[in-house]
N, C-alpha and C positions, 0 to 999 in steps of 0.2 A: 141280286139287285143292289147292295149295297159298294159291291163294287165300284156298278155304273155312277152311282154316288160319290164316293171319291173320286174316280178319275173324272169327272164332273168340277168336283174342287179345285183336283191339280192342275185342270186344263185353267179356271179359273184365277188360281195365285198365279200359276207361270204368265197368263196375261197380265195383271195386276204387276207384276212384277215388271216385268216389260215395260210396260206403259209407265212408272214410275224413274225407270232407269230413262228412257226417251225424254222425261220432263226434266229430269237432271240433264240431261245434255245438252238440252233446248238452251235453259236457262244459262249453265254455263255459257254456252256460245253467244247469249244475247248478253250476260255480263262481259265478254272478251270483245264485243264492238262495241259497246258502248262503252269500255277503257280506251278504244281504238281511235272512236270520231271525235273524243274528247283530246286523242294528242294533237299538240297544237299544229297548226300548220304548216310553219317552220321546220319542226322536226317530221313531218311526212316530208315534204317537200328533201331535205335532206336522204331520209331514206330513198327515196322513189327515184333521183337522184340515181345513186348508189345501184341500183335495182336494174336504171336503163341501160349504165356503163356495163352488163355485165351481159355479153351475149347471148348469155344461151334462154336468157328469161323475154325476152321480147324483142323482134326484129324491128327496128329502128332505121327509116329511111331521112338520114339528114336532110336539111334545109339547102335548097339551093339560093332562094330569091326572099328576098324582104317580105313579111308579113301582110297581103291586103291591110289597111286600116277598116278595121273594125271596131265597136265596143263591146272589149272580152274582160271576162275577169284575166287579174294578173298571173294567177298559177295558168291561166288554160294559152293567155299570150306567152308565158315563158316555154312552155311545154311548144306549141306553133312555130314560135321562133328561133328552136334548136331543131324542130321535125319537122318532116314533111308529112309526114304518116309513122304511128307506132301499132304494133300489132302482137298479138297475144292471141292464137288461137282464132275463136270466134269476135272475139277485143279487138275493137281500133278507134285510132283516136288519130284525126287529120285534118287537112286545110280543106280536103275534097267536101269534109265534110258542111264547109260553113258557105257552101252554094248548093247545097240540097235543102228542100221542105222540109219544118220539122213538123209531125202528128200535130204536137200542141204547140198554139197559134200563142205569140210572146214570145217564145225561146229561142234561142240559135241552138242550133244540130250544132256537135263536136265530134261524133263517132255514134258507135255503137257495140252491142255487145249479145250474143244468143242472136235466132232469128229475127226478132220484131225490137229489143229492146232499143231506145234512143237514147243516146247521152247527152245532154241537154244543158243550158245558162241561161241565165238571165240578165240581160244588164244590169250593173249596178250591184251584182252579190258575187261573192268569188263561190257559193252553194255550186255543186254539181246534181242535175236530177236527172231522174232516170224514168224514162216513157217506154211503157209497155205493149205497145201497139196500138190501134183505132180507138178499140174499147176502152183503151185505159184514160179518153181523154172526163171519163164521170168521177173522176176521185183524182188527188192530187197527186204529183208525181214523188217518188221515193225520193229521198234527198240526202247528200254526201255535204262533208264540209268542203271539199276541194277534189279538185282534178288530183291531186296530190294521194288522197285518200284512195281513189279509186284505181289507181295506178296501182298501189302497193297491192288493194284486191287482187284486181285483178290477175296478178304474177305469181296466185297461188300459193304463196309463201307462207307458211303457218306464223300468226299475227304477235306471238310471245313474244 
């Protein structure tokens, strides 16, 4: 019996352990974005930049025709008016997008990303937010400082 007791323990610490290692991760990664949304704009923008010129990270369908006039933030009109559409996987971000509904009623659609998620603006903020489907319209949408920001997410690129 006192076996079952120890290994009773061990199974114990080895979880405790686990779950302690899990919280240092957490937190590391939540310290690592939020060094990230604090760089400034300028320098995402720069990077993201950098990120699109490089093939093999995101399929990039240039601009053919002038911008619709709309009221967009300026990182999301700069990014519309080099592309026609940017892609990444489940990721895009395009002109198609700004004559579709967006979930939540205020926003312009920009793209999207996963199956339900919206990429979303508001007039008057260069914020990028992120809608998670029907449901997600009881609680406020996730929020990026820039299209800029999300760009560089999205490309996977480990954030150091």
């Amino acid at each position: 019996m006192p076996w079952l007791l120890l290994a009773g323990l061990a199974v114990v610490g080895g979880f405790s352990a686990l779950l302690w290692i899990g919280r240092r991760e957490h937190r590391t990664r939540a310290d690592e974005l939020a060094r990230f949304y604090a760089l400034p704009e300028s320098e995402a923008r720069a990077w993201a930049l950098r990120m699109l010129e490089q093939n093999e990270l995101f399929q990039c369908k240039p601009a053919t025709c002038p911008l619709p006039q709309r009221v967009l933030p300026q990182s999301v009109r700069d990014v519309l008016e080099r592309f026609e559409e940017i892609e990444r996987g489940e990721f895009w971000v395009g002109r198609r997008a700004l004559e579709e509904t967006p979930v939540l009623a205020g926003y312009i659609k920009i793209g999207g990303d996963f199956e339900f998620e919206e990429i979303l603006v508001r007039e008057g903020s260069s914020e990028i937010h992120l809608s998670y489907g029907p449901d997600h319209g009881r609680q406020p949408p996730e929020t990026m400082p820039s299209l800029w920001h999300k760009l560089i997410l999205a490309s996977e690129v480990p954030l150091q």
